[in-house]
C-alpha positions in Angstrom: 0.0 0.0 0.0 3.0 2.5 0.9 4.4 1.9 -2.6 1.0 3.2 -4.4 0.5 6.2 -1.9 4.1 6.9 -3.0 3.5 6.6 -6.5 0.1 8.7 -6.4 1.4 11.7 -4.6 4.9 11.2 -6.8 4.0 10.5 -10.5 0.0 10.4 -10.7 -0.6 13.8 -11.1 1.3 13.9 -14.4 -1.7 12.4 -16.3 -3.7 15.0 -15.5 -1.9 17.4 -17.9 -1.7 14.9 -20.7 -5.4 14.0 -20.7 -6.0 17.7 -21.1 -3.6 18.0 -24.1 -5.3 14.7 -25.9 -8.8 16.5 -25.4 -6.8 19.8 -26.3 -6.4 18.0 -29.8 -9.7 16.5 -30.1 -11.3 19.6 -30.3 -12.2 22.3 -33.6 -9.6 25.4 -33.6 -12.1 27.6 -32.4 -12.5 25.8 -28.9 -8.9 24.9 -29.0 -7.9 28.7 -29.3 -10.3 29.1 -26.0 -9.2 26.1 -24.0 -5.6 27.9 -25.0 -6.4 31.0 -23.7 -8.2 29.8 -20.4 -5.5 27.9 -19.8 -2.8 30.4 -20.5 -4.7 32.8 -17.6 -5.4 30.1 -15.3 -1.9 29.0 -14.7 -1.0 32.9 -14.1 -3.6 33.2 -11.8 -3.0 30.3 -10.2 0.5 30.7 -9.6 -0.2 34.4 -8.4 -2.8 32.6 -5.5 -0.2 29.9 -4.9 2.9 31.8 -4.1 0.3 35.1 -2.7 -1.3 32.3 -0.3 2.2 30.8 0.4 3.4 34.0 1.6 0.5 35.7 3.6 0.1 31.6 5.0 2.8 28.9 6.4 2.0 25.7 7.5 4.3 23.3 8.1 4.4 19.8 6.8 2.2 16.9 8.6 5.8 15.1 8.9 7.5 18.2 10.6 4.7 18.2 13.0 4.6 15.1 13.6 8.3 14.4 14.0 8.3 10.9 11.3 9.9 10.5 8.4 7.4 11.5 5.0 6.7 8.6 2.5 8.8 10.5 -0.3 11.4 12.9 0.9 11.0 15.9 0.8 12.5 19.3 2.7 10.8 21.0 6.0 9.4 24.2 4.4 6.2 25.7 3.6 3.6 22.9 2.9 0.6 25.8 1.8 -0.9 25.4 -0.7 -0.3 22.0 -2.2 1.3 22.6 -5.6 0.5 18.8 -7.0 -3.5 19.3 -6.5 -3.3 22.7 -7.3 -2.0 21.6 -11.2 -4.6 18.8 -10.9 -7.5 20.6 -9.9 -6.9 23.1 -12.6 -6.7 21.3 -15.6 -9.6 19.3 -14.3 -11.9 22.6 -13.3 -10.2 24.0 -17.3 -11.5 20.7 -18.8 -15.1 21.2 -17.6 -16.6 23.0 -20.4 -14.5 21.1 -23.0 -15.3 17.5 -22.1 -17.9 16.3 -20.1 -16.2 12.5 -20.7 -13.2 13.2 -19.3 -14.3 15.0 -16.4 -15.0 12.1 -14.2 -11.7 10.3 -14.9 -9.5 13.0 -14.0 -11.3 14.5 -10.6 -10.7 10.6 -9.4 -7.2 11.5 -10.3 -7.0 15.0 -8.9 -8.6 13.3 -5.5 -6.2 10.6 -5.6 -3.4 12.5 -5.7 -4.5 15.3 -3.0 -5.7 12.4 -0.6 -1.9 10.7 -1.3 -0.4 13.8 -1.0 -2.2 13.6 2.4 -1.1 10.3 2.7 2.4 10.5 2.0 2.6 13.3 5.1 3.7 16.0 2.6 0.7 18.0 2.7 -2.4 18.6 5.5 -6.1 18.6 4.7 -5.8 23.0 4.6 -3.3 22.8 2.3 -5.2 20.5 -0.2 -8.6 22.7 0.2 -7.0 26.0 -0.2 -5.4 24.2 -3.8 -8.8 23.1 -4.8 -10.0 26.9 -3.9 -7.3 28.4 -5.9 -8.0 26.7 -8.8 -11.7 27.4 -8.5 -11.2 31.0 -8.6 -8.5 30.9 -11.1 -10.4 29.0 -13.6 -13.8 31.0 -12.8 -12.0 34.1 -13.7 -10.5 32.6 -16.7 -14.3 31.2 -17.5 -15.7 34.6 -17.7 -13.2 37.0 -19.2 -12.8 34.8 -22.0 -15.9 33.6 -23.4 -16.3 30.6 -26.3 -17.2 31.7 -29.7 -20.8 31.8 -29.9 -22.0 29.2 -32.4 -25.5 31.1 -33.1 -26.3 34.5 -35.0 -26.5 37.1 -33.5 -30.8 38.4 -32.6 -30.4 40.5 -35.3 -28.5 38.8 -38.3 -30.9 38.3 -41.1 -31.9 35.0 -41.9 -30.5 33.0 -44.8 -32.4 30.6 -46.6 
C-alpha cells in the first residue's frame, strides 16, 4: 500500500496534464484557441494565489509536525498550498466545459493525488482545500473574461435561406 500512496502523490498527477492536451487535440480550432487562452490565464492566476497564499500563510508539513519521516522525501518548508492538487485541480476545473467525458476520470485523479499527497505526510487537509479553492477561482476568472465563440447569429443577423 506505501508503494501506491508513493506513486500517487509522486508521478500520478502527471496524467492530468496529458489528458487535457489529448482532449486539447480532439477539439475544432475555435475551442482549441479558447481552451488555449483559459488555460494560458489560469496557470497565471493560479500561480499568483499559490505563491500570494504561500506568503500571507505557512503551514508546516504533517511530517514536521509530527516528527516521522514522510513517505517520499521531501524538505521541512512551507507545505501551503499543495502545488501537485493545485495543477490537478486546474486542468480538471479548465476541462469542464470542454469534455464532459473526461471530467469524471480526471477528478478521481485530482482526489487521488491530493488524498496521497495527504497520505504520504507531505501536505495537510488545509493545504489541499486552499489548492482546490485556488483553482476554482482561477479558472472562474479565466471562464468569464474569456468567453467561447458563440455558435448562433446574433438576434439580429438576417436569416439566410
Amino acid at each position: 500500500m506505501t508503494e501506491l500512496i508513493i506513486i500517487c502523490a509522486k508521478y500520478l498527477f502527471i496524467t492530468v496534464p496529458l489528458l487535457l492536451l489529448y482532449v486539447f487535440w480532439t477539439l475544432s480550432n475555435a475551442r482549441r484557441k479558447t481552451l488555449l487562452l483559459r488555460g494560458i490565464v489560469v496557470c497565471i492566476l493560479a500561480v499568483i494565489l499559490a505563491k500570494g497564499g504561500g506568503a500571507l500563510y505557512n503551514e508546516p508539513r504533517p511530517f514536521v509536525v509530527q516528527h516521522v519521516a514522510p513517505l517520499i522525501p521531501h524538505e521541512a518548508d512551507n507545505g501551503f498550498p499543495s502545488d501537485h492538487t493545485l495543477l490537478c485541480f486546474a486542468c480538471a476545473f479548465l476541462l469542464m466545459p470542454f469534455s464532459p467525458r473526461a471530467i469524471g476520470p480526471v477528478l478521481l485523479i485530482a482526489v487521488t493525488v491530493a488524498l496521497a499527497r495527504i497520505a504520504s505526510l507531505l501536505h495537510s487537509p488545509l493545504d489541499i482545500v486552499a489548492s482546490i479553492f485556488m483553482a476554482a477561482i482561477a479558472n472562474s476568472i479565466a471562464y468569464f473574461a474569456i468567453r467561447e465563440p458563440s455558435i448562433t447569429p446574433p438576434a439580429d443577423a438576417p436569416i439566410t435561406r
